[in-house]
GUVEX-51985 format. One line per 8 residues: number of its first residue (from 1); for each residue y, z, x of C-alpha. Coordinates in nm, 2 decimals, padded with zeros to 4 digits. Example, Ala and Ser with C-alpha at 12.3 -4.5 7.8 and 13.67 -1.06 7.14 Angstrom:
2
1) -00.45 00.78 01.23  -00.11 00.71 01.37
This chain:
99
1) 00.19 04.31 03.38  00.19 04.39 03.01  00.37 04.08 02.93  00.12 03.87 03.07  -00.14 04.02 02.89  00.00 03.98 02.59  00.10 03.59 02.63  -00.29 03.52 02.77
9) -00.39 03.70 02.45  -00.13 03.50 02.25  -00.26 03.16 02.42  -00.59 03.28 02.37  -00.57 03.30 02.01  -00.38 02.95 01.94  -00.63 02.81 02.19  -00.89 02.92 01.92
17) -00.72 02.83 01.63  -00.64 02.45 01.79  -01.05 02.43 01.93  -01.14 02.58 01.52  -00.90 02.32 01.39  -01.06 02.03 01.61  -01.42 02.17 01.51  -01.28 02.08 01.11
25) -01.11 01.75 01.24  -01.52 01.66 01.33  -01.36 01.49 01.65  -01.60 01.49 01.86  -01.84 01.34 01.60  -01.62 01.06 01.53  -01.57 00.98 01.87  -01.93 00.93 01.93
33) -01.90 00.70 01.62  -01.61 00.54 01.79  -01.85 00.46 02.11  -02.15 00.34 01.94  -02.12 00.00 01.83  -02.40 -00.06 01.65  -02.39 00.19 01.40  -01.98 00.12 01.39
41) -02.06 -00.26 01.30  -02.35 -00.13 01.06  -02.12 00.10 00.85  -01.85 -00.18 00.81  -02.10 -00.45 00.72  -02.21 -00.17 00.42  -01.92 -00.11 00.32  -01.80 -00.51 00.34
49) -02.09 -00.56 00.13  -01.99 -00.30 -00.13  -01.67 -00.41 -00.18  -01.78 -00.78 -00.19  -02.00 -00.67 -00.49  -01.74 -00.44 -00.62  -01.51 -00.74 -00.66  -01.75 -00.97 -00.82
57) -01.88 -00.74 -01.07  -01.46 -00.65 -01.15  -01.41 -01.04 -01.14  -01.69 -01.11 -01.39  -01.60 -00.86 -01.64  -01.21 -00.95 -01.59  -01.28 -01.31 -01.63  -01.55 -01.19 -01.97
65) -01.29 -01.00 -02.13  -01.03 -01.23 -02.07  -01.26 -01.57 -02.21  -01.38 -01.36 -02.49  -01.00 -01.23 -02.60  -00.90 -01.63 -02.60  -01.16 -01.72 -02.75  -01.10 -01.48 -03.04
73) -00.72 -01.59 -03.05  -00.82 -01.99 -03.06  -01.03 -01.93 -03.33  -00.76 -01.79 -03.56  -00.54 -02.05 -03.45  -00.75 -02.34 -03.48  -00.52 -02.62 -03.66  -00.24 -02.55 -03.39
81) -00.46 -02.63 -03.06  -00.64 -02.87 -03.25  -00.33 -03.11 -03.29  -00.24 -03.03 -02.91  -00.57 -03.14 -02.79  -00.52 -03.41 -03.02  -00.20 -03.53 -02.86  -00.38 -03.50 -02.52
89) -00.66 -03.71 -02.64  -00.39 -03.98 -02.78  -00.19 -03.99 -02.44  -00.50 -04.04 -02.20  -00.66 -04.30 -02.46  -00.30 -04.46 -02.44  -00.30 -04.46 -02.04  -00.64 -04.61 -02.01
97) -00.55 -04.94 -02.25  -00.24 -04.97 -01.97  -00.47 -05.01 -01.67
């Protein structure tokens, strides 16, 4: 008799401690998030939004930095691209006399 007192007070206390871990899981609240489908859709169209923004602000100010850091190194080089785009020039004028 004692022994089964002390295991139903045993199972009563992990029983607690499982129900007072699932209360700080928030199960239940994400399964109701789980089962409503409009505010499911809703909260990944926000967040798809966010993250579209998010990559086209990082984009633009990649894509500044990186325009403004060439544009820097052209300009110290300037006699070096100059003959390339020269040569580029010279070869297209070329293929356009052959047609």
């Amino acid at each position: 008799m004692r022994k089964t007192r002390k295991m139903v007070c045993s199972l009563n206390k992990r029983l607690s401690e499982l129900a007072l871990t699932l209360e700080k899981l928030k199960l239940a609240e994400y399964l109701k998030y789980l089962n409503n489908v409009r505010r499911m859709m809703w909260v990944n169209f926000i967040g798809g939004l966010a993250r579209g923004l998010g990559i086209a602000v990082g984009f633009t100010l990649l894509g500044a930095i990186v325009l403004y850091i060439l544009q820097k190194s052209f300009l110290n080089n300037l006699p070096v691209i100059g003959d390339i785009i020269a040569d580029i020039v010279e070869i297209a004028n070329d293929r356009l006399k052959l047609r």
